[in-house]
TORGUNU-464747 format. One record per residue: x, y, z of N, C-alpha, C, CB in turn; residue number from 0; residue in three letters. Coordinates in nm, 4 decimals, always signed. Glycine has a CB too. Example, Ala and Ser with C-alpha at 12.3 -4.5 7.8 and 13.67 -1.06 7.14 Angstrom:
<recs>
+1.3190:-0.5690:+0.7800:+1.2300:-0.4500:+0.7800:+1.3200:-0.3300:+0.7800:+1.1308:-0.4473:+0.9046:0:ALA
+1.2850:-0.2250:+0.7080:+1.3670:-0.1060:+0.7140:+1.2900:+0.0030:+0.7870:+1.4084:-0.0598:+0.5725:1:SER
</recs>
This chain:
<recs>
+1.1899:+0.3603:+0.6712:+1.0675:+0.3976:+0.6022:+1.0800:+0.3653:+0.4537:+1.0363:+0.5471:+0.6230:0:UNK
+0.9368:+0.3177:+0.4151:+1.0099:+0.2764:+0.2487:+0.9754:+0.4509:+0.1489:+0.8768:+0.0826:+0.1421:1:UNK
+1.0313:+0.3971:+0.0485:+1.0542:+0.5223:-0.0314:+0.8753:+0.5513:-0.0794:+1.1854:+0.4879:-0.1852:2:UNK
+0.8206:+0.6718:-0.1353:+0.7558:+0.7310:-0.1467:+0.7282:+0.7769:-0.3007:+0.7840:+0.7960:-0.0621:3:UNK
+0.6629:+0.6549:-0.3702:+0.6578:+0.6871:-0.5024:+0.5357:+0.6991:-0.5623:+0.7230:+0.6065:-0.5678:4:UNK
+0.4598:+0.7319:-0.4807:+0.3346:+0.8297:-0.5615:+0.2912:+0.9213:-0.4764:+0.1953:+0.7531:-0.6112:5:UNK
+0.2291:+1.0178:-0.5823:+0.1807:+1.1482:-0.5880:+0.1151:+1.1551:-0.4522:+0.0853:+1.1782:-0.7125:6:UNK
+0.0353:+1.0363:-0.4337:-0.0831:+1.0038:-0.3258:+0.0243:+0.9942:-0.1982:-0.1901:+0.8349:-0.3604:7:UNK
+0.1036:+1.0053:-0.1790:+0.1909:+0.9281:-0.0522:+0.1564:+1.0095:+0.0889:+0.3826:+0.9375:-0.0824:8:UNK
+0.1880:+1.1514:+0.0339:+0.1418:+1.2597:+0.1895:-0.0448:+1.2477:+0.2229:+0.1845:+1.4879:+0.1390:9:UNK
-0.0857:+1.2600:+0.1261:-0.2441:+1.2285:+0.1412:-0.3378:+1.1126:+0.1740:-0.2877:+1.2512:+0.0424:10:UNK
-0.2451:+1.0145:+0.1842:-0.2782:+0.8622:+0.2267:-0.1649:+0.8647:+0.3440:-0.2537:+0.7236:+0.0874:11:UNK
-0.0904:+0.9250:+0.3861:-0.0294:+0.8808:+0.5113:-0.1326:+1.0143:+0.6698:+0.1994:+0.9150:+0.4759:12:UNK
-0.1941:+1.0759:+0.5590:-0.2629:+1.1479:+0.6401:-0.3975:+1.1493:+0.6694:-0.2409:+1.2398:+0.6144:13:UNK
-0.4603:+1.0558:+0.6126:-0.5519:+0.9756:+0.6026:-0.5763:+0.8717:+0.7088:-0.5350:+0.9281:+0.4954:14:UNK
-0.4971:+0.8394:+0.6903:-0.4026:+0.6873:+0.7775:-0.4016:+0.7546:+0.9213:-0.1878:+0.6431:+0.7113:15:UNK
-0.3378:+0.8403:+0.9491:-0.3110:+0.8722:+1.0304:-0.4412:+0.9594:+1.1417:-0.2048:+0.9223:+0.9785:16:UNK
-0.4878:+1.0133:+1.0671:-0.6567:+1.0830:+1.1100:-0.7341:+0.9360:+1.1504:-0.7640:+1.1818:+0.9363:17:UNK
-0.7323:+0.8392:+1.1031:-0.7971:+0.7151:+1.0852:-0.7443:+0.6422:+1.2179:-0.7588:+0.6394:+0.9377:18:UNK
-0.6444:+0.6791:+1.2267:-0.5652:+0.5778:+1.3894:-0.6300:+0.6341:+1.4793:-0.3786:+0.5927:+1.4456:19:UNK
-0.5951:+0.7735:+1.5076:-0.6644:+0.8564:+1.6379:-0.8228:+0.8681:+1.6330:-0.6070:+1.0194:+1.6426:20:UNK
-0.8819:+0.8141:+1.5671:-1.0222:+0.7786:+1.5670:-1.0302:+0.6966:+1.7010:-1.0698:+0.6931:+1.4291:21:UNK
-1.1928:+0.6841:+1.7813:-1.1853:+0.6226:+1.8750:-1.3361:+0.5622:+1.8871:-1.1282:+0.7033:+1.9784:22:UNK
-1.3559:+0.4521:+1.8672:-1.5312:+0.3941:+1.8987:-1.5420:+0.3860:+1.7462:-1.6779:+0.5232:+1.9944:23:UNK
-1.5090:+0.4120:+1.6466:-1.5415:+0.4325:+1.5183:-1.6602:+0.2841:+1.4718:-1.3793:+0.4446:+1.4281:24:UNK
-1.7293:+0.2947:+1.4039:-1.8488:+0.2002:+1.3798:-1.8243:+0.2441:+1.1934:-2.0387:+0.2561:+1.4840:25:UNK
-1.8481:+0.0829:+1.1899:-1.8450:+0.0048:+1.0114:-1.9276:+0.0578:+0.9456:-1.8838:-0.1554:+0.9823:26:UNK
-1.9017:+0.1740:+0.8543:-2.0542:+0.1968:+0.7282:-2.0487:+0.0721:+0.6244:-2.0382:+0.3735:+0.6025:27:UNK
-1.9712:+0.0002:+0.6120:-1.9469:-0.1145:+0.4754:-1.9587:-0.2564:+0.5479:-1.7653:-0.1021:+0.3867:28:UNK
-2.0381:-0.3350:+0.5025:-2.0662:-0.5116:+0.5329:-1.9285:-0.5560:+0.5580:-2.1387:-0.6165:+0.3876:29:UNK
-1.8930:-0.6449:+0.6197:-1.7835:-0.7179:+0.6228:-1.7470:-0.7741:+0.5207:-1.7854:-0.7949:+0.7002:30:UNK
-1.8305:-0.8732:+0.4538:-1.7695:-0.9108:+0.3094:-1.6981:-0.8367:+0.2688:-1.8447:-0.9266:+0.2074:31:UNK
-1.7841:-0.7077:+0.2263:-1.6998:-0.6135:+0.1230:-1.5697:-0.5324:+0.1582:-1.7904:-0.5083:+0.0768:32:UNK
-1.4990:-0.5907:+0.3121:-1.3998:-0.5309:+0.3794:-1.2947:-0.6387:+0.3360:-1.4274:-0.5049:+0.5399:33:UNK
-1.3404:-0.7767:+0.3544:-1.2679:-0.8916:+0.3141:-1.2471:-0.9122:+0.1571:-1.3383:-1.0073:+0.3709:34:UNK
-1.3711:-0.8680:+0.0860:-1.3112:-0.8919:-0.0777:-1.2261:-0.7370:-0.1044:-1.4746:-0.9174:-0.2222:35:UNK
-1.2353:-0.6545:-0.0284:-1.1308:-0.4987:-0.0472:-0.9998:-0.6068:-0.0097:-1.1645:-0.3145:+0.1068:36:UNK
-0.9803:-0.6431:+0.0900:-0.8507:-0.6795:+0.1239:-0.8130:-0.7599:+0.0246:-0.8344:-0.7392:+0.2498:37:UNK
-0.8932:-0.8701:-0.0472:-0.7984:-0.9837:-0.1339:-0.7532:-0.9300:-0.2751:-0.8896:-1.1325:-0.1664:38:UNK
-0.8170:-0.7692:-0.2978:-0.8157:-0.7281:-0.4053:-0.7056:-0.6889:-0.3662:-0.9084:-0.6566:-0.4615:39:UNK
-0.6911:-0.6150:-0.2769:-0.5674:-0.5391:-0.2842:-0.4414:-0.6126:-0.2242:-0.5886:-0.4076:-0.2122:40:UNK
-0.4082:-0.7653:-0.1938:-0.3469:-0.8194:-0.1970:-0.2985:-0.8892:-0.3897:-0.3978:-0.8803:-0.0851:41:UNK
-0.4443:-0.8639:-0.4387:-0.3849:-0.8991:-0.5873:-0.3370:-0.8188:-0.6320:-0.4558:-0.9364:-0.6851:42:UNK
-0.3568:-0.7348:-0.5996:-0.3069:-0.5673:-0.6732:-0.1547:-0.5512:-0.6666:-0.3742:-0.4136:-0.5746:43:UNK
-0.1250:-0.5814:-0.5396:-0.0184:-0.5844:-0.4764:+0.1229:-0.7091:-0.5372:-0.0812:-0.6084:-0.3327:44:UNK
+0.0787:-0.8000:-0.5272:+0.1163:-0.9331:-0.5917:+0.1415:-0.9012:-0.7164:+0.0154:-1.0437:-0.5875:45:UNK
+0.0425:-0.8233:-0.8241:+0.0755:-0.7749:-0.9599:+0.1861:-0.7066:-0.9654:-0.0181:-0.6978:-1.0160:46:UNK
+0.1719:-0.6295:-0.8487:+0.2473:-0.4819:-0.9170:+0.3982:-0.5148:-0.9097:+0.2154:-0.3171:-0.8156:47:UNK
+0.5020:-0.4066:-1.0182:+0.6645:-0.4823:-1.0490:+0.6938:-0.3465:-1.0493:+0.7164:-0.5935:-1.2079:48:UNK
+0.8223:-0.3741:-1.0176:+0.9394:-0.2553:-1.0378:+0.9227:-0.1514:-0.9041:+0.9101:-0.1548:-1.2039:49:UNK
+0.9423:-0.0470:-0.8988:+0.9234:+0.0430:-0.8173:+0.7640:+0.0638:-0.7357:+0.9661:+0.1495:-0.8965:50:UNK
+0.6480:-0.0328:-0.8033:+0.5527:+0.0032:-0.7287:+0.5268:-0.0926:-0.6240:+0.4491:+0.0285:-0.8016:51:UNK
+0.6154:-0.2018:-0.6302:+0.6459:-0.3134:-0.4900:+0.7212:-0.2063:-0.3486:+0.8018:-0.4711:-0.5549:52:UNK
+0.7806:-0.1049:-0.3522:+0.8128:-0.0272:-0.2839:+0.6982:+0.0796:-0.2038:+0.8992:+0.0199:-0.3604:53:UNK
+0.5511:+0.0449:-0.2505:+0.4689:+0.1478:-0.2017:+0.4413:+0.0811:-0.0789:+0.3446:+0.1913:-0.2888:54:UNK
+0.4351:+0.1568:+0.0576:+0.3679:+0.0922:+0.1860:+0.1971:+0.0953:+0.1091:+0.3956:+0.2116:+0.3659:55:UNK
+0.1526:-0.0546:+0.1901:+0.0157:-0.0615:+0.1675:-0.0733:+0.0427:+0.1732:-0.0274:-0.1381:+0.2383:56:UNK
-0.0624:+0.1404:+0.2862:-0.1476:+0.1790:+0.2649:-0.1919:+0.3224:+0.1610:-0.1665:+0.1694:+0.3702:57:UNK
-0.0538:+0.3323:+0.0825:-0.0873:+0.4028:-0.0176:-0.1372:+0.3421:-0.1231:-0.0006:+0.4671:-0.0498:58:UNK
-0.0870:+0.2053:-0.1401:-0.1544:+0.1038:-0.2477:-0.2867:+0.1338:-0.2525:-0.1428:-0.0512:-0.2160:59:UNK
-0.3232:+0.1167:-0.0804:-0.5034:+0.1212:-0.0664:-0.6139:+0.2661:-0.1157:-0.5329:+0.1061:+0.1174:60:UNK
-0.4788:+0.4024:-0.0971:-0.4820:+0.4821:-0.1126:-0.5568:+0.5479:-0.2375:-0.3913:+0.4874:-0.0874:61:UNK
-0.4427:+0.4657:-0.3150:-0.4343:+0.4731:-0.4873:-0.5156:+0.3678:-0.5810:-0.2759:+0.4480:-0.5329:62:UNK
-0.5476:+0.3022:-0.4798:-0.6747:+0.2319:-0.5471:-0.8305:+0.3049:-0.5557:-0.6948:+0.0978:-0.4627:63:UNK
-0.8467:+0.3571:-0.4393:-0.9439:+0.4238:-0.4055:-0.9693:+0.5535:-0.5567:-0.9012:+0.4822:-0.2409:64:UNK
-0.8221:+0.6260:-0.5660:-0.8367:+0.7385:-0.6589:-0.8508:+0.6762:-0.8138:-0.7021:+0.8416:-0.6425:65:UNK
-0.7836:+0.6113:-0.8175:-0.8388:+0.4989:-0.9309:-0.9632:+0.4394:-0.9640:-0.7854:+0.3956:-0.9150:66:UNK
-1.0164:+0.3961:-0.8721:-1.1456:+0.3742:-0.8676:-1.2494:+0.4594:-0.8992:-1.1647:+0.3422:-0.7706:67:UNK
-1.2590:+0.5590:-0.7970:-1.3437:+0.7052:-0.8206:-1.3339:+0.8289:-0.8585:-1.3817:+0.7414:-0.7441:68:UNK
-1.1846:+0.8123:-0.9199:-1.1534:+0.9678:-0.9804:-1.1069:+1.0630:-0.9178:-1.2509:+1.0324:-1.0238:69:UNK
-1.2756:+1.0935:-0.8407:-1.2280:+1.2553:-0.7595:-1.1498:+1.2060:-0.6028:-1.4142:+1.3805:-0.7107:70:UNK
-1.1006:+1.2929:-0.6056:-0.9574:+1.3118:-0.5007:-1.0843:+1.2753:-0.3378:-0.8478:+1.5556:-0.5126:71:UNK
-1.1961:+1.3949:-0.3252:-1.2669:+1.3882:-0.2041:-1.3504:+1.2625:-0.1911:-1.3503:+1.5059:-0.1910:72:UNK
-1.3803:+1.1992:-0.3054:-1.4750:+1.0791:-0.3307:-1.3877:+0.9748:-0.2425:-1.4988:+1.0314:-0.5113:73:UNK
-1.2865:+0.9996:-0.3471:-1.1698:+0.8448:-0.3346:-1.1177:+0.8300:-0.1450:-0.9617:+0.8901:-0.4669:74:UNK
-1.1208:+0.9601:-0.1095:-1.1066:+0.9829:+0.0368:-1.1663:+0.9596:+0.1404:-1.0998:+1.0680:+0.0579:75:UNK
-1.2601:+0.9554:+0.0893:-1.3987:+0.9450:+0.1678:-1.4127:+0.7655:+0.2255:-1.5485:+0.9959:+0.0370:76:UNK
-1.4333:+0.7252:+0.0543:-1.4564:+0.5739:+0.0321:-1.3245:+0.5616:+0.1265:-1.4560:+0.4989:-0.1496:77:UNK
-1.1846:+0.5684:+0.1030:-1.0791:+0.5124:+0.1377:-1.0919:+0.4659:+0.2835:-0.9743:+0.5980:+0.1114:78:UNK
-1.1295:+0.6234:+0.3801:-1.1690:+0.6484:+0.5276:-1.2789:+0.5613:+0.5702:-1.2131:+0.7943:+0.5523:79:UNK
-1.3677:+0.4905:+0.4541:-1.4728:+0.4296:+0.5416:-1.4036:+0.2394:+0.5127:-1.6771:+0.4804:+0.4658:80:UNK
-1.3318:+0.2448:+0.4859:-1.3010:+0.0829:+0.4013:-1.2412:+0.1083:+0.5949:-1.1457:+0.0413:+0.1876:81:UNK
-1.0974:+0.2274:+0.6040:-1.0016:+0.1867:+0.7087:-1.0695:+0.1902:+0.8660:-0.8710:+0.2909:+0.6974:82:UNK
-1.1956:+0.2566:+0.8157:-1.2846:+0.2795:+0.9700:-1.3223:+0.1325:+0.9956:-1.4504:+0.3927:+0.9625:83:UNK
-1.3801:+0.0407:+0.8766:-1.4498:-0.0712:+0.9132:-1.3510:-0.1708:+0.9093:-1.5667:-0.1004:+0.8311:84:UNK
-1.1883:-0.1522:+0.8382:-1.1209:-0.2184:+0.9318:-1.0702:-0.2562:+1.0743:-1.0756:-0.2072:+0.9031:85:UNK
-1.0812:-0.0812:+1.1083:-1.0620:-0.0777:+1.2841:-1.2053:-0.1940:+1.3354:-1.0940:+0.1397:+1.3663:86:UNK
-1.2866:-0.1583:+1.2783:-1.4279:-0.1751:+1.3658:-1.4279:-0.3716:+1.3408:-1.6107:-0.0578:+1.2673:87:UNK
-1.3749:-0.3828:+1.2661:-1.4359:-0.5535:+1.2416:-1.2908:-0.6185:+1.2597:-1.5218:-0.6011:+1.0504:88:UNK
-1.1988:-0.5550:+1.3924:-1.0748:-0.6308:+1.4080:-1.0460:-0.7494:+1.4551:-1.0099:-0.5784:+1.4644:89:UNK
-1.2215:-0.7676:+1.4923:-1.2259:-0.8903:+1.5808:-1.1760:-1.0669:+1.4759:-1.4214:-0.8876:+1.6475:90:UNK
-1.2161:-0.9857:+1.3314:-1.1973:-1.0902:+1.2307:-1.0173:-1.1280:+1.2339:-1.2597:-1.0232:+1.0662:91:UNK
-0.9367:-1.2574:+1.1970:-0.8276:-1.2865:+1.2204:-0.7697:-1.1993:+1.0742:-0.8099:-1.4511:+1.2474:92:UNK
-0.8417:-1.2542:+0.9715:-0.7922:-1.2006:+0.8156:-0.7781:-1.0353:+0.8330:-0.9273:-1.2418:+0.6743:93:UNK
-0.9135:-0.9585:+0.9142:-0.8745:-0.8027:+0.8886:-0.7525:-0.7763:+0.9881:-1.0126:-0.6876:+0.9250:94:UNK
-0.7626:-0.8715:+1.1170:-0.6914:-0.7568:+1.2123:-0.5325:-0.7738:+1.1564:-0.7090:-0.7939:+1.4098:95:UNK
-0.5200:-0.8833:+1.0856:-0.3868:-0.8950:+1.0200:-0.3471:-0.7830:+0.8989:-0.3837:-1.0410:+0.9586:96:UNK
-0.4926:-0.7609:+0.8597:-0.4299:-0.6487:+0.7049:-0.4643:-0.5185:+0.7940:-0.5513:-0.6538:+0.4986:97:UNK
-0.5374:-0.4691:+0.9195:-0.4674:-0.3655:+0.9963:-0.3658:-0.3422:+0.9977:-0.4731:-0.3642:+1.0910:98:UNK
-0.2834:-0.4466:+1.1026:-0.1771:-0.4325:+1.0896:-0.0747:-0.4158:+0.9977:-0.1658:-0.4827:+1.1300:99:UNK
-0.1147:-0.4695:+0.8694:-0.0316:-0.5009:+0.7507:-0.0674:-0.3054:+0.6990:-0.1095:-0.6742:+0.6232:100:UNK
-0.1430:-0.2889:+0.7063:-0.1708:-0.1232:+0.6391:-0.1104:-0.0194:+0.7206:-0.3386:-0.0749:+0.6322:101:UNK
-0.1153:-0.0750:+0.8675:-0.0451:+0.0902:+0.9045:-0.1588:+0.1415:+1.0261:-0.0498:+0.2305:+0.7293:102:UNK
-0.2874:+0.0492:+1.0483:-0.4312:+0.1114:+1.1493:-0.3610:+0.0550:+1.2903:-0.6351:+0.0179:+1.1087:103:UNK
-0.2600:-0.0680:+1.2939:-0.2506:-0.1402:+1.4326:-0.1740:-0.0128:+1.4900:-0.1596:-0.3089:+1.4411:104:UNK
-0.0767:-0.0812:+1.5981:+0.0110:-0.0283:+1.6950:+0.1547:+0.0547:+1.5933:+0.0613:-0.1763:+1.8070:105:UNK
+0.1650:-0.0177:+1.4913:+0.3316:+0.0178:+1.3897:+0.3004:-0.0347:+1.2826:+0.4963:-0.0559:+1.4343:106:UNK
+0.3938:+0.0407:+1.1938:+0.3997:+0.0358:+1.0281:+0.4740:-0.0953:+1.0230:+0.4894:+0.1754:+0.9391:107:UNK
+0.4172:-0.1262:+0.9042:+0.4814:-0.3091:+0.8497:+0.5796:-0.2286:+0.7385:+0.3207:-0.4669:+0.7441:108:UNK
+0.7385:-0.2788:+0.7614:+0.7833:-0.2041:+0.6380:+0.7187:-0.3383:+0.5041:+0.9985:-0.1706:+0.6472:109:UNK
+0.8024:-0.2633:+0.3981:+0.7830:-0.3512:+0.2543:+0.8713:-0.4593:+0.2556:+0.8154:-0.2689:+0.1144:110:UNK
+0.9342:-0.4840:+0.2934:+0.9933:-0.6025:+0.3689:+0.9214:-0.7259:+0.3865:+1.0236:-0.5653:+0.4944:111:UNK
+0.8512:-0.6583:+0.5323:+0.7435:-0.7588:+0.5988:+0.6536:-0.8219:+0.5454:+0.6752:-0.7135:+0.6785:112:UNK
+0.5842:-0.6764:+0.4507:+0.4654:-0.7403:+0.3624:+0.4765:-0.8382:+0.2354:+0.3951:-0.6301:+0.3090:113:UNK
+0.6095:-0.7840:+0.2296:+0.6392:-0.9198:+0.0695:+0.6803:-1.0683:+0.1089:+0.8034:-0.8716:-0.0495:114:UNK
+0.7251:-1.0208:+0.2364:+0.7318:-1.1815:+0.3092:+0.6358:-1.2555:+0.3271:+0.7729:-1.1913:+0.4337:115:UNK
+0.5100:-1.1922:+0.3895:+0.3549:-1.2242:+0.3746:+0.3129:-1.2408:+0.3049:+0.2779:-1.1741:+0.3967:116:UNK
+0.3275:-1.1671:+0.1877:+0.2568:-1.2342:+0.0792:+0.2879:-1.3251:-0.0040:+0.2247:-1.1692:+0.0129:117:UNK
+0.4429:-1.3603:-0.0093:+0.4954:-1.5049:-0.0396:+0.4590:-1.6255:+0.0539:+0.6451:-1.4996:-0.0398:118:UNK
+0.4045:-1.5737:+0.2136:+0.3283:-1.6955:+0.2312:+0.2207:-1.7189:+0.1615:+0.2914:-1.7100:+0.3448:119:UNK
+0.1434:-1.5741:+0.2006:+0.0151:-1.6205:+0.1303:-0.0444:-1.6231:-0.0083:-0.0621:-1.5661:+0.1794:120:UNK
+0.0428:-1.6835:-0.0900:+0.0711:-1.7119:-0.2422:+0.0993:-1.8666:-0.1907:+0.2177:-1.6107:-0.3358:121:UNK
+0.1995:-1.8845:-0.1166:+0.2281:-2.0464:-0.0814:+0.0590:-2.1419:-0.0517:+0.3442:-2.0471:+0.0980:122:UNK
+0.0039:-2.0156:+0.0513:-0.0552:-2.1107:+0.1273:-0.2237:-2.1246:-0.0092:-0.0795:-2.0356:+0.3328:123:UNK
-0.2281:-1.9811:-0.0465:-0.3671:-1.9740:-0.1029:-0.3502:-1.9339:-0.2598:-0.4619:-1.8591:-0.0169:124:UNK
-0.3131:-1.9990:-0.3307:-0.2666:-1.9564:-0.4779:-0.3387:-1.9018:-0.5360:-0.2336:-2.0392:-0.5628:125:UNK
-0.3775:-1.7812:-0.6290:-0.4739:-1.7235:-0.6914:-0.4925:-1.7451:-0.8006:-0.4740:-1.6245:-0.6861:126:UNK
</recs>
C-alpha cells in the first residue's frame, strides 16, 4: 500500500470505496467533462515532486476536488459524481483505464504502476 500523505487520505479512500459498492449508478456529468477531469489530473499528477508522487490517485482526485471547492461536503459530493460517471461511461477505453488507474475497477494500481503509465503517456502524448 503506498504511504498516506494527506489529511484527505481516510476520506477519499472512503469515498472510493462507498463508490465501488454502488450498483446501476447513472452519469450526472457529460463525458467530456469526465475526460478533461482525467487529463487534468494526469497533469496534476505529472507536476507534482517529492512526497506528493507517493499519493494513490485517488486521493490526488480527492484533493483536487477540496481544492477546488473548499467545503469538505461540496468537494465530496462533486468528487462522488466525477467517480459515479466514471463507473457509468466505462465503456470509453481512456476512462475504463483511469478506473482502473484510481481504485473504481476490480484492484488498487500501486504508485508504481501509475508512474509507469504515465511515463508512457508523456512518451506517447507530450503536454
Amino acid at each position: 500500500m503506498a504511504k498516506t500523505l494527506s489529511v484527505n487520505a481516510e476520506s477519499a479512500r472512503a469515498l472510493l470505496m462507498r463508490t465501488r459498492e454502488k450498483r446501476n449508478v447513472k452519469a450526472t456529468l457529460p463525458k467530456p467533462t469526465v475526460l478533461k477531469f482525467i487529463s487534468q489530473l494526469y497533469v496534476e499528477r505529472m507536476r507534482a515532486s517529492g512526497a506528493l508522487r507517493e499519493l494513490q490517485l485517488y486521493v490526488v482526485a480527492y484533493d483536487y476536488f477540496i481544492n477546488k471547492y473548499g467545503l469538505k461536503k461540496v468537494a465530496e459530493s462533486k468528487c462522488q459524481q466525477m467517480f459515479e460517471a466514471i463507473l457509468a461511461y466505462s465503456d470509453n477505453r481512456r476512462i475504463k483505464r483511469f478506473k482502473d488507474l484510481v481504485g473504481l475497477g476490480e484492484s488498487f494500481c500501486e504508485v508504481e504502476e501509475f508512474d509507469l503509465y504515465l511515463t508512457i503517456f508523456k512518451a506517447v502524448d507530450p503536454l
